[in-house]
C-alpha positions as CSV (number, residue, x, y, z in Angstrom):
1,X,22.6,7.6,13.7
2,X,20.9,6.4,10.3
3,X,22.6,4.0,8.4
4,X,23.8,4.8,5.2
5,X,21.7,2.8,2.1
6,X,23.9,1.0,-0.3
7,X,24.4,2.0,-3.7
8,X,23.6,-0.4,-6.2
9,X,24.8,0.2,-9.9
10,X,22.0,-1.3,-11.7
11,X,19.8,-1.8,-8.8
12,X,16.0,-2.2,-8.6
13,X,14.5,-0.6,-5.9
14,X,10.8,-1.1,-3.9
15,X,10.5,2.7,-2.8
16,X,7.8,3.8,-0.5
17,X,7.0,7.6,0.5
18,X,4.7,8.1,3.5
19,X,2.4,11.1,4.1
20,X,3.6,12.3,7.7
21,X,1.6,11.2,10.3
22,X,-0.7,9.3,8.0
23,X,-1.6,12.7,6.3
24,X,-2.9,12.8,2.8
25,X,0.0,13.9,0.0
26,X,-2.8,14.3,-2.8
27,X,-6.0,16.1,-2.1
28,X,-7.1,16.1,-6.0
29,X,-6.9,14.9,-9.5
30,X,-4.4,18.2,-10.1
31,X,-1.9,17.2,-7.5
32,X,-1.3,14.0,-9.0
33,X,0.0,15.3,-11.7
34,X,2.3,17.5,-10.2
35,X,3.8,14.2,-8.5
36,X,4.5,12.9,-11.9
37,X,5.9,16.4,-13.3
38,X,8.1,16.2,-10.3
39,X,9.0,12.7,-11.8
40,X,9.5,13.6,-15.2
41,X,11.8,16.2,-14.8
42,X,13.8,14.4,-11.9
43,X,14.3,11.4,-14.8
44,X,15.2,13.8,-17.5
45,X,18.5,14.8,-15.2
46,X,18.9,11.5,-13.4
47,X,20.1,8.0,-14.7
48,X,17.6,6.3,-13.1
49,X,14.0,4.2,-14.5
50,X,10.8,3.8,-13.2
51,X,9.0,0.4,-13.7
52,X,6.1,0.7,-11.8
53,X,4.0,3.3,-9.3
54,X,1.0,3.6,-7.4
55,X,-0.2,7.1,-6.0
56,X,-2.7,6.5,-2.9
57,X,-4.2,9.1,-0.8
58,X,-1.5,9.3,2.1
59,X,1.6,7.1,0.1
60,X,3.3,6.2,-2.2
61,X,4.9,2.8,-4.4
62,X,7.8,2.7,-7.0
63,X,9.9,0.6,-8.1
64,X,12.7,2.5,-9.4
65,X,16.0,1.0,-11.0
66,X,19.4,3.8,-10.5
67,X,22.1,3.7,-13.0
68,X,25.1,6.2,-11.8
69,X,22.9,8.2,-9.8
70,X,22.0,6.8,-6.0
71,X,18.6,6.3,-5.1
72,X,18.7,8.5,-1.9
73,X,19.7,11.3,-5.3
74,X,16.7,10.4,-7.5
75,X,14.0,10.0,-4.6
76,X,15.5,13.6,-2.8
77,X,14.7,15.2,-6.3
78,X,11.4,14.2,-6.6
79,X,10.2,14.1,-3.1
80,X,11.4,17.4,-3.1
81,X,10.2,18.8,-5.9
82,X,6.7,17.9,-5.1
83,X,6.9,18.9,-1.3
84,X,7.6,22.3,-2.2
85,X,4.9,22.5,-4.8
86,X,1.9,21.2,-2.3
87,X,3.3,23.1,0.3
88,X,3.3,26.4,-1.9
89,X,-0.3,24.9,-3.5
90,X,-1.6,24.9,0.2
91,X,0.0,27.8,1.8
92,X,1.0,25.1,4.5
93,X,4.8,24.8,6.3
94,X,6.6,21.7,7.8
95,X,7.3,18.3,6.4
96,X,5.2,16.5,4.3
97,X,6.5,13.0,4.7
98,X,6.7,10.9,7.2
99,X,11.0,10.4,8.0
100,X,13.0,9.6,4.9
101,X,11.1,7.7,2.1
102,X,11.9,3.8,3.0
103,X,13.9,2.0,-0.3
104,X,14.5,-2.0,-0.7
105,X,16.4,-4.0,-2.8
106,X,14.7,-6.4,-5.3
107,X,16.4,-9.3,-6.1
108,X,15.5,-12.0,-8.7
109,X,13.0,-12.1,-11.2
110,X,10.1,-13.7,-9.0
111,X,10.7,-11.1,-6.4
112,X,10.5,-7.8,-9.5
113,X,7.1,-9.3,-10.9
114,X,5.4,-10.0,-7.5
115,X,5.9,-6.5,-5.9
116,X,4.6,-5.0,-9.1
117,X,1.9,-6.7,-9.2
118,X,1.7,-5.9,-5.2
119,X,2.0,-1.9,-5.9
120,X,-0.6,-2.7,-8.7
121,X,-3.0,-4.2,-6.3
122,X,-2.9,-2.0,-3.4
123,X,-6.5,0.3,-4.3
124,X,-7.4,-3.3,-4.4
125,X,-6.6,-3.9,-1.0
126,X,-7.3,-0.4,0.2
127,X,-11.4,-1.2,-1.0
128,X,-10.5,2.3,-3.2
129,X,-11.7,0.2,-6.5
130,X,-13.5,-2.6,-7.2
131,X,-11.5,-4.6,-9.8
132,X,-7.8,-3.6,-11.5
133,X,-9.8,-2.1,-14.4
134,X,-11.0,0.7,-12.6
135,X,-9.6,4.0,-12.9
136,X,-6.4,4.8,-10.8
137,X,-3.2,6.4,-11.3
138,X,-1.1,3.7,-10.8
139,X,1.0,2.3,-13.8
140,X,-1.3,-0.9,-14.2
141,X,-3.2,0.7,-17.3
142,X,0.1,2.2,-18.9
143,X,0.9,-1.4,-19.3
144,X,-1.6,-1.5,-21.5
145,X,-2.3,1.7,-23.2
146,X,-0.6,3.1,-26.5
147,X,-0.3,6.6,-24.3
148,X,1.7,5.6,-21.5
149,X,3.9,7.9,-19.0
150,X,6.8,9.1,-21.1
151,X,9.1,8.4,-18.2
152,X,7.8,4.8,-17.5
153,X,9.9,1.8,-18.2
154,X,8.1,-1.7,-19.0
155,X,10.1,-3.1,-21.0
156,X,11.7,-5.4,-17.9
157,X,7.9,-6.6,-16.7
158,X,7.0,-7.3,-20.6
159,X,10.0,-9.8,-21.3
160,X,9.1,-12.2,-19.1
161,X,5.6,-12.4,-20.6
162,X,7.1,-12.5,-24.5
163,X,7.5,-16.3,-24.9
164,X,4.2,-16.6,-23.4
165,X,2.0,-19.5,-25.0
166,X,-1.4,-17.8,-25.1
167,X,-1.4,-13.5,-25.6
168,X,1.2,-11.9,-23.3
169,X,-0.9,-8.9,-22.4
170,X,-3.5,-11.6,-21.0
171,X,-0.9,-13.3,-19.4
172,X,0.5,-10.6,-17.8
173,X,-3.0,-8.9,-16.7
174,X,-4.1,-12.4,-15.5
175,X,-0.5,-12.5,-13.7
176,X,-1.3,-8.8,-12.1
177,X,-4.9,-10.1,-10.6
178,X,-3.3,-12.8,-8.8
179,X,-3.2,-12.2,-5.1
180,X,0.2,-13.4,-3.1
181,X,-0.3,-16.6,-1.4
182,X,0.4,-16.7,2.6
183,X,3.8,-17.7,1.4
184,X,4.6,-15.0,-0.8
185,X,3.1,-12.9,1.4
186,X,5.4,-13.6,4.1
187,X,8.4,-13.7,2.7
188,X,7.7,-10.2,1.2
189,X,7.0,-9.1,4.8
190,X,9.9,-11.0,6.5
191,X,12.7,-9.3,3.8
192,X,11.1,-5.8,4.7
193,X,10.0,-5.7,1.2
194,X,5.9,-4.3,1.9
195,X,4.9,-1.9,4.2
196,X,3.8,-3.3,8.0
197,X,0.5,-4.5,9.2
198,X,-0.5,-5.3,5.1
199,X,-3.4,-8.0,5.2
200,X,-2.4,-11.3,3.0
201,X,-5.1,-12.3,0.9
202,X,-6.5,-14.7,4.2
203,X,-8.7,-11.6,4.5
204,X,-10.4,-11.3,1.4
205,X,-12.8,-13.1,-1.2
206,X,-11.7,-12.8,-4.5
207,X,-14.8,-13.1,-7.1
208,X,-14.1,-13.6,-10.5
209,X,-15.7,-11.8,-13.0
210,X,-14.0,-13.0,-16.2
211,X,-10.6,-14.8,-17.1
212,X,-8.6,-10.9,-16.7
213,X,-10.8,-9.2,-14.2
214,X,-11.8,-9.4,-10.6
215,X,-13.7,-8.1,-7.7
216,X,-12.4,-8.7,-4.3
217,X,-14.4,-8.3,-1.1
218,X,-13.7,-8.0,2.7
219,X,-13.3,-11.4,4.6
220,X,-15.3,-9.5,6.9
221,X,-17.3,-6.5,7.6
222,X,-16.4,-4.0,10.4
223,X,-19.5,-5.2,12.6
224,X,-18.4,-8.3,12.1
225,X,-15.1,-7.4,13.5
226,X,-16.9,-5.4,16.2
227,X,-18.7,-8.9,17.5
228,X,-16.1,-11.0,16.6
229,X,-13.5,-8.4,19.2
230,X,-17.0,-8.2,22.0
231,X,-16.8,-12.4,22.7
232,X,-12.9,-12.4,22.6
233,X,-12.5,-9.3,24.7
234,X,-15.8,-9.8,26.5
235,X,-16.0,-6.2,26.4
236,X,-19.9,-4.9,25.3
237,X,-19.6,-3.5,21.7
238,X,-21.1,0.4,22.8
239,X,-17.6,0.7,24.7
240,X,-15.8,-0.7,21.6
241,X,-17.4,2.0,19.2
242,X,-17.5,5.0,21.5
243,X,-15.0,6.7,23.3
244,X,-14.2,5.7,27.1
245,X,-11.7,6.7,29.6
246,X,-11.5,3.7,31.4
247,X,-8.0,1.8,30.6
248,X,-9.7,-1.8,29.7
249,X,-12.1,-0.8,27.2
250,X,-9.9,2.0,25.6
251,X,-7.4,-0.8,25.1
252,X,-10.1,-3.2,24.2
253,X,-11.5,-0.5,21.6
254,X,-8.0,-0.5,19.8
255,X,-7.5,-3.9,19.9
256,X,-10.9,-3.9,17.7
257,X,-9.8,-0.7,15.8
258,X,-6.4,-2.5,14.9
259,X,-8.1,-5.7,14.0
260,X,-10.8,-4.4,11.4
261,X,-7.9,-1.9,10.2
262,X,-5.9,-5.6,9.6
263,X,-8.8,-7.6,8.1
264,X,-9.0,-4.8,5.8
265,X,-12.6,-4.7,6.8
266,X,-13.3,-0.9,5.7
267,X,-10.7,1.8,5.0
268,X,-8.7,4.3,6.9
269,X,-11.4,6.9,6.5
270,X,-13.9,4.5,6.7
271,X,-13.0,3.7,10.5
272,X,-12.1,7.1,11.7
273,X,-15.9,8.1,10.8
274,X,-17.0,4.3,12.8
275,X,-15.1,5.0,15.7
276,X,-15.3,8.7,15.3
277,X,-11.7,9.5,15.7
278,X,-9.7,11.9,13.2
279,X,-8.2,10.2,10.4
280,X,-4.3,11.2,12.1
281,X,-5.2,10.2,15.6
282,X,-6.7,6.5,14.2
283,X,-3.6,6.4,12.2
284,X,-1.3,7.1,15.5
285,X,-3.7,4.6,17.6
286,X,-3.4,1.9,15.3
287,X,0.2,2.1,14.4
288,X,1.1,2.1,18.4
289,X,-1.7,-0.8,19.0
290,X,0.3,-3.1,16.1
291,X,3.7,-2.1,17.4
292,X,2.8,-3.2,21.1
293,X,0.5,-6.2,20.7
294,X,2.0,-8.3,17.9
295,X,1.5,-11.8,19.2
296,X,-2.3,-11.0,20.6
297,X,-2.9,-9.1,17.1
298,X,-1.8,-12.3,15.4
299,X,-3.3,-14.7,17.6
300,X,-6.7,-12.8,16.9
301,X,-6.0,-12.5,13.3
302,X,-6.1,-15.9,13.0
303,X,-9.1,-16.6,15.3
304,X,-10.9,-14.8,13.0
305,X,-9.7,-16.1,9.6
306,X,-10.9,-19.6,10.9
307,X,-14.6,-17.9,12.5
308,X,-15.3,-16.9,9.0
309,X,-14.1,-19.0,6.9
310,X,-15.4,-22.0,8.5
C-alpha cells in the first residue's frame, strides 16, 4: 500500500512527472503548450503557485507551493488534463506517466534556490542546449522577460537577489549558471530531492563564455566510455556496441551503456541509435543495470572521473 503524502499548508514542493516507460510526453512545439494550458486553468481553480518548470522530452520539473489545496489535488488536475488531451491528440489509450508523479518537500532557502537553478539546468545536462540562453521552455527566460507565464510566480526566487550589491538580474543569472558542487549534489540526491542516476558536475567541463553565460561539455565522449568500459571489463569493444547473447558480454554491454548514460556522455536518444536499441528498451536496460550494480557503477564512475581528469 502507498503511503499517503503529507499536506503542507504553505508548502513548497520539488514535483517530477515521468513519461511511462521512459516515453516521450511532448512530441512538438504544440503539445507544450497544451501542458501549460492544462496549468493555467488548473491554477485559476486551485490555491496553489508555480515557481519554476522545465518541460523535457520524456519529464517533467516543478516546483509548486499549495495553499489550501493538496498537492496530490493540483498535480491530479493538471496531469490529468494534459493526459487526456495527448491521448485524444494521438488517438493513443493507456497511461501516460510512469506511477504517480513523485513530490518532495523543500525546506530552507538554500535548498528553494539550488533546485531551481537544478530544474533550470537540466537541457544543460541533458546536452539538449548549449548554454542557459538557448531556447527552452523552461521558466529560466520568464525570469527575465517582461512577457512571462501569467501563472508563474517569481517573486520568492527575486527577493533573495534584491539586496544584491551589483544588478540582481546578473546576480541571479550568474547564480542559475552555477553547477552544484559534489556536496550539493549529494545532499540533493541523499534527501530524495533529484531524480536517480543524475551525473554531478564531476562529469562535465564548464567553459565560460562571458560573466552570465556558459557552455558545458561532456567529461567524456561515448567512445571514450566505450574504451575506458573494454580495459576494465576486458571485454573487446565490437561485443560492447553490438548485440550478443552470451550472459558476460550482454552484462558487460550494460555496464558500458549505464556508464556513458551516467557520465552524461551523449543523450538518451543518442545511445539508443549507438547501441542500436529502442529508446524504451535502453531506458528499461539502464534503469535495471543502475538498480542492480550500484557499488560497481560507482566504483567505475569514479575510475573514470580520475582517467580523465588526470
Amino acid at each position: 500500500m502507498r503511503k499517503p503524502r503529507v499536506h503542507v499548508h504553505g508548502g513548497v514542493y520539488h514535483v517530477m512527472l515521468r513519461g511511462n516507460n521512459g516515453q516521450k510526453i511532448f512530441n512538438e512545439r504544440l503539445d507544450e503548450v497544451i501542458f501549460f494550458c492544462a496549468i493555467e486553468k488548473t491554477l485559476a481553480k486551485c490555491d496553489a503557485k508555480i515557481h519554476a518548470y522545465c518541460l523535457m522530452p520524456n519529464h517533467v520539473h516543478l516546483v509548486v507551493e499549495t495553499g489550501v489545496d493538496n498537492i496530490s489535488k493540483v498535480m491530479q488536475l493538471i496531469a490529468g488534463r494534459y493526459a487526456q488531451s495527448f491521448n485524444s491528440k494521438y488517438s493513443r489509450k493507456g497511461h501516460l506517466y510512469q506511477e504517480r508523479f513523485k513530490s518532495i518537500l523543500i525546506s530552507g532557502d538554500r535548498y528553494f534556490l539550488t533546485v531551481v537553478r537544478y530544474i533550470h539546468q537540466n537541457p544543460l545536462r541533458a546536452n539538449l542546449i548549449k548554454t542557459l540562453e538557448d531556447v527552452w521552455p523552461s521558466s529560466f527566460h520568464d525570469y527575465f522577460s517582461d512577457k512571462k507565464k501569467s501563472w508563474l510566480t517569481t517573486e520568492l526566487a527575486w527577493k533573495y537577489f534584491k539586496n544584491s550589491s551589483g544588478n540582481s538580474k546578473k546576480e541571479f543569472k550568474r547564480f542559475m549558471g552555477v553547477f552544484q558542487t559534489t556536496e550539493e549534489y549529494n545532499h540533493l540526491y541523499e534527501l530524495n530531492a533529484l531524480p536517480q542516476h543524475q551525473s554531478s558536475n564531476d562529469f562535465i567541463k564548464t567553459e565560460y563564455l562571458t560573466d552570465t553565460s556558459i557552455k558545458i561539455k561532456p567529461l567524456c565522449s561515448v567512445g571514450d566510455v566505450i574504451i575506458f568500459c573494454e580495459k576494465k571489463l576486458n571485454v573487446p569493444r565490437n561485443f560492447l556496441i553490438n548485440k550478443h547473447r552470451d550472459k558476460k558480454f550482454l552484462y558487460a554491454r550494460n555496464i558500458t551503456m549505464s556508464l556513458a548514460f551516467v557520465t552524461k556522455s551523449a543523450s538518451l536518444k543518442e545511445l539508443s541509435v549507438k547501441f542500436k536499441l529502442s529508446y524504451a528498451h535502453m531506458s528499461q536496460q539502464i534503469n535495471q543495470t543502475l538498480r542492480k550494480n550500484k557499488t560497481l557503477m560507482a566504483d567505475l564512475s569514479q575510475q573514470l572521473v580520475e582517467y580523465f581528469k588526470s
